[in-house]
Every structure is written in C-alpha cells, then in structure tokens.
C-alpha positions as CSV (number, residue, x, y, z in Angstrom):
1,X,211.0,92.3,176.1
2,X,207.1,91.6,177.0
3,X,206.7,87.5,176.8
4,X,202.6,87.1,176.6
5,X,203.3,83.3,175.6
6,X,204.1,82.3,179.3
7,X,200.5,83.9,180.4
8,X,198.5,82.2,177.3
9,X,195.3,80.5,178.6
10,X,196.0,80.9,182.4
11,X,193.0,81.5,184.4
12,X,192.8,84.9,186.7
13,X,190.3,85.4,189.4
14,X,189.4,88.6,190.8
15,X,187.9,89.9,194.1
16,X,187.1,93.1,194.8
17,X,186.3,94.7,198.1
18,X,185.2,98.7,199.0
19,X,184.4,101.3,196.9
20,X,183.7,101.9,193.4
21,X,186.8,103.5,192.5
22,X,188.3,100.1,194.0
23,X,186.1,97.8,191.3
24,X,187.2,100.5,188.6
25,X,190.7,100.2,189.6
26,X,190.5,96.5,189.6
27,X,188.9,96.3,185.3
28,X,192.0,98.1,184.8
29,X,194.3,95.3,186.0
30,X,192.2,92.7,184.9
31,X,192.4,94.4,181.2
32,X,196.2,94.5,181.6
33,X,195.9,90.5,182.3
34,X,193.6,89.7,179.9
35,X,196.0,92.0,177.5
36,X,198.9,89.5,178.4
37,X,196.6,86.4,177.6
38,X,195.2,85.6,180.8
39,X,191.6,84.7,180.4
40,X,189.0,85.1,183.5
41,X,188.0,82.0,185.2
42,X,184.1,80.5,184.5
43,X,182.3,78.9,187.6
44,X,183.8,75.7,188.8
45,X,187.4,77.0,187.5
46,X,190.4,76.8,189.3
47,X,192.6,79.9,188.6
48,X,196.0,80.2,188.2
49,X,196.1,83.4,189.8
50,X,194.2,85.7,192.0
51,X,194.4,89.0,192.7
52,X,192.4,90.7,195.9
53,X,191.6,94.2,195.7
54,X,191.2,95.5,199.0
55,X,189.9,98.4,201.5
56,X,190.8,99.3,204.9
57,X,188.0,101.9,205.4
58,X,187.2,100.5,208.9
59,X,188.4,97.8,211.5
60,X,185.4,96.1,209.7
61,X,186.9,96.3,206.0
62,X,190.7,95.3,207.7
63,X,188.5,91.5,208.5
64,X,186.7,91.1,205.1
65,X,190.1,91.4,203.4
66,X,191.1,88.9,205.1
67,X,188.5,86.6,205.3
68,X,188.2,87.1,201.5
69,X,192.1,86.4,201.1
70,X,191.5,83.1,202.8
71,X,189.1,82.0,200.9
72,X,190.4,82.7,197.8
73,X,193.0,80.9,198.3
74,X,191.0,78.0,199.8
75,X,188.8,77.8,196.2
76,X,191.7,78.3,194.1
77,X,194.3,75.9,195.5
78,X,198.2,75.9,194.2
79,X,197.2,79.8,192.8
80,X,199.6,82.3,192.6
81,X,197.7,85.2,194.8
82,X,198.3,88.3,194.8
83,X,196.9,91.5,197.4
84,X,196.8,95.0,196.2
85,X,194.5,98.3,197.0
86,X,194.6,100.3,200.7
87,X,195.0,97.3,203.3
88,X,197.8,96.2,200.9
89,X,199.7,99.3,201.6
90,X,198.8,100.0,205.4
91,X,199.6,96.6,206.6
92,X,201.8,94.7,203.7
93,X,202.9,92.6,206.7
94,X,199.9,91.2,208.0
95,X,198.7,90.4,204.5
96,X,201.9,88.4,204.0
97,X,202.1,86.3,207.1
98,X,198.9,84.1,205.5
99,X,199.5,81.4,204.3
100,X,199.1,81.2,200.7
101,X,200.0,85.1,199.5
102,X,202.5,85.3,197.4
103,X,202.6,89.1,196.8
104,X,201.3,92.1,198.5
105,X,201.5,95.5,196.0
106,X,201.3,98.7,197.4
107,X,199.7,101.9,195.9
108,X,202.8,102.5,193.6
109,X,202.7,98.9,192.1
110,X,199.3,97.8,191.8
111,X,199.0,98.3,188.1
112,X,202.2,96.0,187.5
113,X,200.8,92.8,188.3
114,X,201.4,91.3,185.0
115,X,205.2,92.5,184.7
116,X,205.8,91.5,188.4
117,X,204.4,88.2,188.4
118,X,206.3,87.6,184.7
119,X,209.9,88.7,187.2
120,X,209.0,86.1,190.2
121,X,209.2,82.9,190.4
122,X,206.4,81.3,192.0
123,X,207.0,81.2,195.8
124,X,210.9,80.8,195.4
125,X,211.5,82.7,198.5
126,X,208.1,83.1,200.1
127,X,205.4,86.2,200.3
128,X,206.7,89.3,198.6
129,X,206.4,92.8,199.8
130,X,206.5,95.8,197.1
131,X,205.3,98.5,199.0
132,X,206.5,102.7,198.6
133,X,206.4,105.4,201.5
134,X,203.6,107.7,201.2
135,X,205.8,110.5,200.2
136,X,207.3,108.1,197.0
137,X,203.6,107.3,195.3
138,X,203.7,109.2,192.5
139,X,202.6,106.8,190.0
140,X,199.3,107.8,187.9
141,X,197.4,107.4,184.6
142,X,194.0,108.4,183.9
143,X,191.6,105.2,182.7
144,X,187.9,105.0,182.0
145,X,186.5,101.8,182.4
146,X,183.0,100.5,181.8
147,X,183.9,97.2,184.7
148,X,180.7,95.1,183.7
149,X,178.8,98.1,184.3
150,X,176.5,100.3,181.9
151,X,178.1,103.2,183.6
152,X,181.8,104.4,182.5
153,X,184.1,105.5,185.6
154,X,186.6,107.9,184.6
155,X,189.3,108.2,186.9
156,X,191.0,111.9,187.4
157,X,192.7,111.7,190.0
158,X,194.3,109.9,193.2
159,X,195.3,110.3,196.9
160,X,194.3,113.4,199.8
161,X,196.3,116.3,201.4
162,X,193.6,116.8,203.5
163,X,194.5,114.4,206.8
164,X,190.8,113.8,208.6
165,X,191.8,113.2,211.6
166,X,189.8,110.0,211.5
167,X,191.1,108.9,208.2
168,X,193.7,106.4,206.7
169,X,193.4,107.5,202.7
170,X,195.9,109.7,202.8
171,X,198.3,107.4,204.3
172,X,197.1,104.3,202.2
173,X,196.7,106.7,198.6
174,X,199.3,108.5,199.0
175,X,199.9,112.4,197.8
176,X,197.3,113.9,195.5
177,X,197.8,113.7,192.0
178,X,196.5,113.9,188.6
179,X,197.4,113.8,185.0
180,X,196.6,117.2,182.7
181,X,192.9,118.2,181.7
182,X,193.8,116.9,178.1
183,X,195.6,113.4,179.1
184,X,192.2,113.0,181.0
185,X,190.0,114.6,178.1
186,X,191.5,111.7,176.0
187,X,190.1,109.3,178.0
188,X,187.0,110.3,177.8
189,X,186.5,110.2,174.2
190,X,187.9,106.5,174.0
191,X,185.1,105.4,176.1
192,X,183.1,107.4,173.8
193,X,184.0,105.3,170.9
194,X,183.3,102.4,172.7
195,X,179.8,103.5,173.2
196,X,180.0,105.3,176.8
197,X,176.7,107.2,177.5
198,X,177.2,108.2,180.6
199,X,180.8,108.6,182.8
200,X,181.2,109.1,186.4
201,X,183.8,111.0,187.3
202,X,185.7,109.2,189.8
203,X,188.7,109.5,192.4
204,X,189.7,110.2,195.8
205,X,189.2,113.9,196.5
206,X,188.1,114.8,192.7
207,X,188.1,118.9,194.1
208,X,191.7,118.8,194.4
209,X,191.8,117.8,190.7
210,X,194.8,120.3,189.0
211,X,197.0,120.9,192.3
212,X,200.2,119.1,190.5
213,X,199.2,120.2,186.4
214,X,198.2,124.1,187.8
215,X,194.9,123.7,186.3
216,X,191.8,123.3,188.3
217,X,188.4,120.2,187.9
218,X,186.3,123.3,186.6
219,X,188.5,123.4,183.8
220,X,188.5,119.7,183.6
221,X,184.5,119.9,183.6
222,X,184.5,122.6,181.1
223,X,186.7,120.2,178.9
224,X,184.4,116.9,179.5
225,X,181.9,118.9,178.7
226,X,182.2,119.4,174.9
227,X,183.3,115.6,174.2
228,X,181.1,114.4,171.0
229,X,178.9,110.9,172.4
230,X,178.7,111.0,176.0
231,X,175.6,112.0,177.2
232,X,175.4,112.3,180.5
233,X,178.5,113.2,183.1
234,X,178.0,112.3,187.3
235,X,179.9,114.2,189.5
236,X,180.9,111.6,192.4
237,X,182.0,112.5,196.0
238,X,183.5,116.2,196.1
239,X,184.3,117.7,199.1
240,X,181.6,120.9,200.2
241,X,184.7,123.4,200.1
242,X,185.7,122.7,196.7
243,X,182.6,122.5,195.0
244,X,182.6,126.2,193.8
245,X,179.8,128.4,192.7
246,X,181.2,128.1,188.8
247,X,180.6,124.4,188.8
248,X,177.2,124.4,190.4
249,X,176.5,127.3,187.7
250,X,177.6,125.4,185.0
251,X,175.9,122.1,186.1
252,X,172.6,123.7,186.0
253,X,173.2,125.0,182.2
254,X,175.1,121.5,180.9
255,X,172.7,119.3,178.8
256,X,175.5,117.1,180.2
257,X,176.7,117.5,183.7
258,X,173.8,116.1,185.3
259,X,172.0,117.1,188.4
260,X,173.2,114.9,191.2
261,X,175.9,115.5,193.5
262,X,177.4,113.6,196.3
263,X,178.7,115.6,199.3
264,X,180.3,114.2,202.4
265,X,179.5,116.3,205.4
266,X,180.5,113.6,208.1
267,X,179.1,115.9,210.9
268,X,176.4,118.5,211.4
269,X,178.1,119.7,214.2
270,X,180.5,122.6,214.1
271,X,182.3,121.1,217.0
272,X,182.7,117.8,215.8
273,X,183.8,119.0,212.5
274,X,186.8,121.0,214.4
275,X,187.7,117.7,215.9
276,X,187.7,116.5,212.8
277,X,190.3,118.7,210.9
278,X,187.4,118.9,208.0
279,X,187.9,122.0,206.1
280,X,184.7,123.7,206.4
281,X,181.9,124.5,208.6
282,X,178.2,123.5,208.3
283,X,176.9,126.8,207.2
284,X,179.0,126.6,204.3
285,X,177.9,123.0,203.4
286,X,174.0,124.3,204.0
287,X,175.0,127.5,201.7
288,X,176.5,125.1,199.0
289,X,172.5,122.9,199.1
290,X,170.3,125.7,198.7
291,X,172.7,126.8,196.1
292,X,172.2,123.7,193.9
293,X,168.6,123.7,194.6
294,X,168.0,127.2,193.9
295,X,169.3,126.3,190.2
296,X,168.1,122.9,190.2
297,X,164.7,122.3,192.3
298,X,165.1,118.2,191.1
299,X,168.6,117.9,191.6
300,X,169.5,114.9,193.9
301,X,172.0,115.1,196.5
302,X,173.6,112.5,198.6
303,X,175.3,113.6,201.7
304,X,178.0,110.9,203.7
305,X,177.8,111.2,207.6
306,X,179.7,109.7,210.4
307,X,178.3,108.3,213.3
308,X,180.2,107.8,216.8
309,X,183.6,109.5,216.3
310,X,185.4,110.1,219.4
311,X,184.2,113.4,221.0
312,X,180.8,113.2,219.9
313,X,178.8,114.1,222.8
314,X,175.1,112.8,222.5
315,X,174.4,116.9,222.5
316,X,176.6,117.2,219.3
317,X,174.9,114.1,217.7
318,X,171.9,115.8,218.6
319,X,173.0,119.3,216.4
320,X,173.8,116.8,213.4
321,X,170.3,115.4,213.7
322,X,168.5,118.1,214.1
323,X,170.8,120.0,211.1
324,X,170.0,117.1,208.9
325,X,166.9,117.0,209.3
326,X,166.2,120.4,208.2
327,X,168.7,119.8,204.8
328,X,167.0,119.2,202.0
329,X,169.3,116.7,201.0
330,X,167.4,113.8,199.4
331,X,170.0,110.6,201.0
332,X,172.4,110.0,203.5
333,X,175.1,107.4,203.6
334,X,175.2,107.0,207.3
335,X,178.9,105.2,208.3
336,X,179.9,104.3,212.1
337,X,183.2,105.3,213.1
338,X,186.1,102.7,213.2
339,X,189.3,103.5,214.9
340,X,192.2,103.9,212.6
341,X,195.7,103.1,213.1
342,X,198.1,106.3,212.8
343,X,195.1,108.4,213.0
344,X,194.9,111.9,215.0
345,X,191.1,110.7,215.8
346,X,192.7,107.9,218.7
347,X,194.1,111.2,221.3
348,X,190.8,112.4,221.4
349,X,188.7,111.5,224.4
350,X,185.4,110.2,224.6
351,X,184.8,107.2,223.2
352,X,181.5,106.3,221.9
353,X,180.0,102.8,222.6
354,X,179.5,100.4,219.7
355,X,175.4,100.2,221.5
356,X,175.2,104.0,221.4
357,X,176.8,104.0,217.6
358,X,174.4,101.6,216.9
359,X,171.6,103.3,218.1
360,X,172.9,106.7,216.4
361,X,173.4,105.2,213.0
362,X,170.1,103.7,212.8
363,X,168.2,107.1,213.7
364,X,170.2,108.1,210.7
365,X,169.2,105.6,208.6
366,X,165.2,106.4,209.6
367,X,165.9,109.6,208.1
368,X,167.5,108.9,205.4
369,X,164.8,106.8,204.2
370,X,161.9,109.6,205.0
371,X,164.3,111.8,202.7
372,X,165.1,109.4,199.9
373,X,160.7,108.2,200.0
374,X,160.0,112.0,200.2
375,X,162.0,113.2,197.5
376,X,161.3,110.2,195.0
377,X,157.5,110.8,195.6
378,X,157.8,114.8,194.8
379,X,159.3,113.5,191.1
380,X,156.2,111.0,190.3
381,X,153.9,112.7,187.1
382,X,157.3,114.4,186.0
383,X,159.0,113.3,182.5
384,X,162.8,112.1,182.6
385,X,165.3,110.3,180.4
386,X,166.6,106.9,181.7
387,X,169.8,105.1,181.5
388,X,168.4,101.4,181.7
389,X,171.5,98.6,183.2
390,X,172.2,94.8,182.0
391,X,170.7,93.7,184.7
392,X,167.6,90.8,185.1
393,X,166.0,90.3,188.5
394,X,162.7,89.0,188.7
395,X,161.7,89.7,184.9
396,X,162.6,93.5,185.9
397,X,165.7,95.7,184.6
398,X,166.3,98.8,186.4
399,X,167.8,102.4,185.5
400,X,168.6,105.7,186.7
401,X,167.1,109.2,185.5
402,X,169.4,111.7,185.2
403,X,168.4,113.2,189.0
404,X,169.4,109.6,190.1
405,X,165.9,108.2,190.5
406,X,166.2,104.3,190.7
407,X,163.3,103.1,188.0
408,X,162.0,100.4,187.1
409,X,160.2,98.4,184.3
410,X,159.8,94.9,182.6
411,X,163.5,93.4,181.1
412,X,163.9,94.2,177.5
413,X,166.8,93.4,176.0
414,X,166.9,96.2,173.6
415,X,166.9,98.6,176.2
416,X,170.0,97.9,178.0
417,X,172.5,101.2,177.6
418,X,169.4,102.9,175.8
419,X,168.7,106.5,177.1
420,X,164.5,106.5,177.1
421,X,162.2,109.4,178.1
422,X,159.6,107.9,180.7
423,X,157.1,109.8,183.0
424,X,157.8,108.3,186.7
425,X,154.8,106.2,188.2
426,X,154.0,104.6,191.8
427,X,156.7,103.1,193.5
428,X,157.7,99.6,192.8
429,X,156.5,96.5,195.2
430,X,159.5,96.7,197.0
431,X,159.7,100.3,197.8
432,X,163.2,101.0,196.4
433,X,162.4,101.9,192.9
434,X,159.3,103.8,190.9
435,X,157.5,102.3,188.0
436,X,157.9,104.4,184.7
437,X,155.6,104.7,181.4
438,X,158.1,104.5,178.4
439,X,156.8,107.4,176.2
C-alpha cells in the first residue's frame, strides 16, 4: 500500500545536469514526488531530499556531477540525497564513496525514487547501490512533460544499439526501447489538453523508434501528426541514416512537423567516420541537406561535430572543415572529444592535444557563427509565426519561429505560449536574436 502521509510537506530539491532529455526526465520524477506530497523547496529552504540528475558525456560532465553532488549536500545539510541519470549507472561506486549520498539509481530505477526512499531507512546501512546490467534495462514509459518550459518534450524512446566507438550512452542507457505508436500517441494528446502548442520529440536515438513494437518513427510521425491542439511538432537529434526520404517528404507538407532538424554528423571526414563506427558516410549526410532544402529553402538545420578524436590527423580535420564549410547547414554544435571509459575510441592511436582541440573547436565555432549570422539575415523581410517563452530579461521576452529563428520583442505578458505572426526585423543589440513587427 502507497503511504503519501510520510512524504506530506517535505521539501525536495532538484539538480539537473546535461541534456534536455536529462531536465525532461527529471519533471517526471519531480511530478512523481510532488504526486506523493513532497513540495519543491523556495530560496533559503532546506530540503529534505535531493535528487541529482546527472551526465557523463565527457571527463568534463564526470567533475560537474560531482562538484554539483557536493554542493548539494553542503546547502541542504541532514538531506536524504539521492544520484540518478548516466554517471549514476557508469560509476555507482564513485558516486557512493561521498560523503553524504545516500542512494545512487541506475537507468532501471530512476523513476522509483519515491517508492525507494518510502523502503529505506535513512542512512541505516550507509550509501545504497540500485544499479542493472545493460542487458537487464528494460524499463520504459512514454511522458510528455512541459519542465518549466513553454515547450512540451515528448519522450519516445530510450537507449542506442549503435556503439560509437567514442561513446558511453549505450553503456549508461541501456538497450533501445520504446513503447507502441499508440501508448506514445496518448501522450501527446494529454499535453494537448493541458494546453501544449508545440512538442519536441525527444530521446536517445529517436530513428530507431519501433525496433522492439515492429513499427517504425514514420509511423509514429504520421500518428502525431493528426493529434487535435498541438500546433507545431520539432524533430530533435536523429541520426543522418535514419532520417528517410518519407519523413523529410512529409515534413515539408505537415502544417505541423516543422522545418528544423538536428543532425549529428560528428565528422566530415570519411576516415574519421570509419574510426568512428558511425553508420554512414558524408555523402549520404550532404545528400540528406540538399534533400531538406530542396523541399524547404528556410528550413533550419543544426548539425553536432566532434573535435579532436583520436585518429584525427590535422589533414582529416582539415576535410571536416573544408566539408562544413560548403554545407548549407545553418549551426554547428562543435563538442571536443573526451576519453571514455570502456570505449573502442581509447585503442586508437593518435592522440590529439587538448591545445590543438582547442584551437580546432574554436575554428568551428567561427563558422558556426558565420552560418547561424548568415542564415538568420537571409530570413529578415519574411513573415513567420512565433512561439513566445515565460521568460523576462531586460524588459525583453524571446521566441522561436517555426524555422527556429531566436526573436525577440518587448515582455508582454499576454503573449507567453501565444503563437503570433511577425515579419523578422534587424538583429537585436546583442546579435543573438532579430527584432520582429507583430502583425
């Protein structure tokens, strides 16, 4: 039997680290909390738990998880804390030898905080451990949370097959899996009848959507696609050998699906993509562009790079740049490499300095600025709807056209989670937005 009286009016604290799927993931678990009669702490609170969602994308993300552990439990003294998301299920151990963690939930038991902390009692035998092989996470539900954000994220699916050799996600997410195209349908129209306008569609390797329901995410997008009271749909990070033709097609004829796509490339050099283990080649990934652009002359698209893997030879840095440059790809999301424990990526030779990385990422970063200024100044004069967030800086509130222009215009209240047609001015002071007229 559920007992919600032993949670009523305890405090919870949350931190999140990583990607968005992470903060998504983590509104889930704070709704199951709040569900149980936790309420979140207000500034100058101490809670009575905490729970640390974390990454391990990088060497980089393995310190801020901790540091962020720490100091958690440094603000909330005498808390019951509690570590969940990808460093939580690559290295349980580590997390556990601080001082101060009581638990540490892997992939399979990150969504039973509340029914886990309800079992133990508070640090009776020390740090706990719940943590599954790769092989044994199984474990998933659809959700589609709003997370303090005007944007829904709809979650389809979890873990990778695919085994980068530079990458830890299959070994921290587990197996690729996903619930049916009408389990995940449902979803959708809940967040509809709170008031969703616009869903991203979220997960790990979102392509591979159908592989344990034998149904494919075309179908899924076909399904989305007729839900009454969502407006707009976003297509997050899909892999360039599972974006099909149909789904491009159909983009470019939704009133819906949007046209903005995120596509990790990671390198522009065939070699280096070998090395890799990615799944493609970049002819493929430059066919797939000029597809989407054919149909859709506006249509944004992101593309995630990696700098400084081992076996990149300044000449196969070189290809990338010289491939990039001639995308017409309108960001990239430039990452350095990080060695990764258990990774295929640490037998190959030739290390890259952290200097040279340095020096690669930020030629990668000058580009991706001339791209993003170029292709925000070929949409000025046009007409678009906006999207506008609850957000305040400066008197200003921002918002995204469908083609994921950043806009922006003077706060008004009435406008937050409003869709408004503007025509797209100058760009703002700070460069990183463009002024609209409302019309």
């Amino acid at each position: 039997m559920i007992d919600n009286a032993i949670f009523e009016g305890r405090k919870v604290a949350f931190q999140t680290l990583g990607c968005k799927l992470n903060f998504a993931e983590t509104s889930i678990i704070g709704r199951r909390l709040l569900e149980r009669g936790f309420r979140e702490v207000k500034n100058g609170e101490s809670a009575d738990v905490c729970v640390i969602n974390t990454c391990s994308v990088t060497e980089v993300a393995d310190r801020k998880d901790r540091q962020a552990i720490k100091q958690m439990i440094s603000k909330h003294p005498g808390a019951f804390v509690v570590v969940v998301g990808c460093y939580a299920q690559l290295k349980p151990s580590d997390i556990a030898s601080i001082e101060g963690v009581d638990l540490v939930l892997g992939m399979q038991h990150k969504y039973d905080v509340d029914n886990i902390i309800e079992q133990i009692a508070k640090r009776a035998e020390g740090p706990k451990i719940l943590r599954s092989e790769r092989d044994d996470i199984d474990s998933f539900a659809p959700f589609c949370t709003q997370g303090g954000r005007t944007r829904f994220f709809l979650k389809v699916q979890d873990g990778c097959d695919y085994f980068c050799s530079y990458c830890t996600v299959p070994i921290a997410r587990g197996k690729s899996r996903n619930a049916s195209v009408a389990e995940t349908v449902a979803q959708a129209r809940l967040a509809a009848a709170e008031g969703a306008k616009e869903i991203v569609i979220a997960g790990v390797n979102i392509g591979d959507f159908g592989k344990t329901t034998g149904e494919t995410f075309f179908d899924l997008v076909k399904e989305l696609d007729k839900v009454d009271g969502v407006e707009r749909y976003r297509i997050s990070s899909i892999e360039p050998n599972l974006l099909v033709d149909e789904i491009i097609e159909f983009t470019a004829k939704s009133k819906k699906f949007v046209p903005h796509f995120h596509i990790p490339l990671q390198s522009g050099s065939n070699d280096v993509l070998e090395l890799m283990k990615r799944r493609y080649k970049r002819e493929l990934f430059a066919e797939k562009v000029s597809k989407i652009k054919s149909l859709m002359p506006d249509a944004f698209i992101g593309v995630d790079v990696i700098v400084g893997t081992n076996g990149e030879t300044k000449e196969f840095f070189e290809d990338t740049s010289a491939f990039l440059k001639n995308l017409d790809v309108s960001q990239l999301h430039v990452f350095s490499y990080s060695e990764r424990p258990n990774t295929q990526a640490l037998m190959i030779g030739n290390r890259v300095s952290v200097a040279e990385k340095r020096l690669r990422s930020e030629r990668l970063h000058e580009l991706s600025e001339q791209k993003r200024v170029g292709f925000y100044e070929s949409q000025i004069g046009t007409e678009h709807v906006v999207l506008w967030e609850d957000k305040k800086k400066g008197g200003v509130m921002h918002g995204f056209t469908e083609n994921y222009v950043r806009v922006e215009t003077a706060y008004r209240k009435e406008l937050v989670n409003e869709l408004t047609k503007v025509e797209l001015q100058g760009f703002s002071a700070d460069g990183m937005s463009l002024e609209v007229k409302i019309l």
